[in-house]
Structure formats: C-alpha cells, structure tokens
N, C-alpha and C positions, 0 to 999 in steps of 0.2 A: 380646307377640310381634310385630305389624305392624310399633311404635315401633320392634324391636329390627333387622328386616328393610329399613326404611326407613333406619335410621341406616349401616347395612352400606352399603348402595347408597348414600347421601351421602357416605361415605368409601372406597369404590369409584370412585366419578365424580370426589372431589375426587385421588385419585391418580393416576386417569388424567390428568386434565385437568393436572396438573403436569409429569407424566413428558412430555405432549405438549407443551407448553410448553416442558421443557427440551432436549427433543430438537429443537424448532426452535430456540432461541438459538443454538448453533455456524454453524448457517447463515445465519441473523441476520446473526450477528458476522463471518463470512466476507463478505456480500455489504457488509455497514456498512465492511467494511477495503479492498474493493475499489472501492467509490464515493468512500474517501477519496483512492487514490491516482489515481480519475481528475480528484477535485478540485483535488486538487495539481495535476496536468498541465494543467488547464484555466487554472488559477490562474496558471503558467509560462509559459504562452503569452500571458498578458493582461499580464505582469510584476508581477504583484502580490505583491510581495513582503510586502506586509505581512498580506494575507491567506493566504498560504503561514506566515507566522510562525505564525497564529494555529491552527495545524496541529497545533501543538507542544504539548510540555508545557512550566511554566516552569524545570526544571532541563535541558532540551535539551541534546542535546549532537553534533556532526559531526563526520565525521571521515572521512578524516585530516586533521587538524590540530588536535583536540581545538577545535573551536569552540562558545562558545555562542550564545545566539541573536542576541547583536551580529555575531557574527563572521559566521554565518552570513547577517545580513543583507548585509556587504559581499559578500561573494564572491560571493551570488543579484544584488549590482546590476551588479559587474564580468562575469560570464557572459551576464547580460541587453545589456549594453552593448557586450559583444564578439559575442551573434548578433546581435543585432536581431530584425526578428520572425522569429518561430519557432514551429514545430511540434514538439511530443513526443506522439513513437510510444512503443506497447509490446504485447505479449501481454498476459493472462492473469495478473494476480499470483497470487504462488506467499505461500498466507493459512496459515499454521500458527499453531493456537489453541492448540497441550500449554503448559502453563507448567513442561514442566522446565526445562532447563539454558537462562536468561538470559530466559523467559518467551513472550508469541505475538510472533511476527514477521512482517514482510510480505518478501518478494524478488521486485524486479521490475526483468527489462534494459529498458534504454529508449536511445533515440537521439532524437539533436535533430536536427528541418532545416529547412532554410530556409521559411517560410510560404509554401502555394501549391505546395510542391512534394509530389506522391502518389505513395506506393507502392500499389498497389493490391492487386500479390503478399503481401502483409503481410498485411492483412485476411483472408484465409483461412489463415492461419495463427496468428491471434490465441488460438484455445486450445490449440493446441501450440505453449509457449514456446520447448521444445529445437530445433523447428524452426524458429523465427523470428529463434532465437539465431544458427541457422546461416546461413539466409538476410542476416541483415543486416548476420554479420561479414564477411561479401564485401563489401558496398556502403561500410557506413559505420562510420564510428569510435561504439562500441558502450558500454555502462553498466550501471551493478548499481548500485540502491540496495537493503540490507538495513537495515530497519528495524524498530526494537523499538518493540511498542506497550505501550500502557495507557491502561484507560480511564479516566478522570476526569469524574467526574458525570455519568455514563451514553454517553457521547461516547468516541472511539477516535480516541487522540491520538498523535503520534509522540514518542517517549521519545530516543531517539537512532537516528542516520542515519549510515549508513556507506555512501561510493561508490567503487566498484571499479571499474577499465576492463576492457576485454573486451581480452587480449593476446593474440587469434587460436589458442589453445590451450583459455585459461581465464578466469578474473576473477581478479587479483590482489590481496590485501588488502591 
C-alpha cells in the first residue's frame, strides 16, 4: 500500500515537473528568438557579416531576390559599404511559435542610422512596436524583416529572411 502511494506521488511529481517544463520552453523560445535578433543587430553594426551568416540555416534563403547565402553575403557588404558605421534600432520583435501555416516566425521593423546618432523618443517605445512604427515613419526610411525560423540542434536559426520597406501606409512584400 505505502510502495503503491509512493509510486502515485513519483508520477505526480514527475508530471508536474514536465508540464512545468513545457510551459516554460514557449518562453524559452521566445526570449532565445529575441536575443537572436538582437544578435543580429549587434552583429550589423560591427559588419560582421560572416557571423550574421552563421545566423542561418544552410538552405537560407532572402528575399526579394531569392538569395542564398552567397548572395546574401554580397548585398550585407554593398549595404555595409554604402552606410558605414551604423546603428540598428527597433522595438520588441513580434516571436510567434504556432507552426501552422509556414511554421515560428520572427517580424521585426527596424531602421539604420548613422552611428552616434540617438533617438531617445525610441526607447520608451520599444515595447509598443505599433507605436515606434509610427513614430519612426516620420523621421526615417523604415524595414520589416519577417523571418522563418527553425531550430537546428537545439539553437534558433534563421530559415529565410524576407525584407519589406515601410511605404508610409504599410510594408510592402
């Protein structure tokens, strides 16, 4: 009867302790996608392009222009070489984990400026992206990356990259 009592409560405890478990990985996986995309941006401002590659998965793909990660490497050194140094701002990415229709994705607007130059109006707008959206299509020429992730040996990797301008209305695909 104890054995039987005992075994109850070890398979109690070990249910819990999973169900606990799985209900923290979505926020896991959210904070782990948002640390990537600050890595990225860390990454863009140092021109590292080849640590931004390693961002990737190795069937990458960008777009427009259906690039892979060759391609993508040229256009990250022609961008680099046409700011110079640079800052990338943004809000709050927008982390959806559902794997329906095309799997998790990350959406994050962002804008580049010149290094050394601060918005400081920004920063208190970082977790409301609608707002930061609105605030920075006044100042500056504006971005969307939407990107599909997947992870790959435990790591949250970018699958494809699509980048949209901000047309004073909307983002256009």
């Amino acid at each position: 009867m104890m054995m039987m009592l005992v075994r109850r409560w070890a398979l109690l405890m070990a249910g819990l302790l999973m169900l606990s478990l799985a209900s923290c990985a979505p926020k896991d996986d959210e904070l782990a996608l948002r640390e990537l995309v600050e890595k990225a941006a860390r990454l863009g401002e140092k021109h590292d392009i080849g640590g931004i590659i390693d961002l990737t998965t190795e069937d990458f793909r960008a777009m427009p222009g259906d690039m892979d990660r060759k391609g993508a490497k040229r256009i990250l050194f022609m961008a680099f070489t046409h700011y110079g140094k640079l800052k990338v701002v943004h809000p709050i990415p927008d982390v959806d984990l559902e794997t329906g229709e095309g799997g998790p994705y990350v959406s994050i607007p962002f804008m580049i400026i010149k290094k050394g130059r601060t918005l400081p109006e920004l920063e208190e707008l970082y977790n409301d992206p609608r707002g930061w959206v609105e605030k920075v299509g006044e100042k500056a020429d504006l971005y969307r990356f939407r990107l599909k992730v997947e992870k790959v040996k435990g790591d949250w990797l970018v699958k494809r990259a699509y980048l949209e301008k901000f047309s004073g209305t909307g983002f256009s695909r």
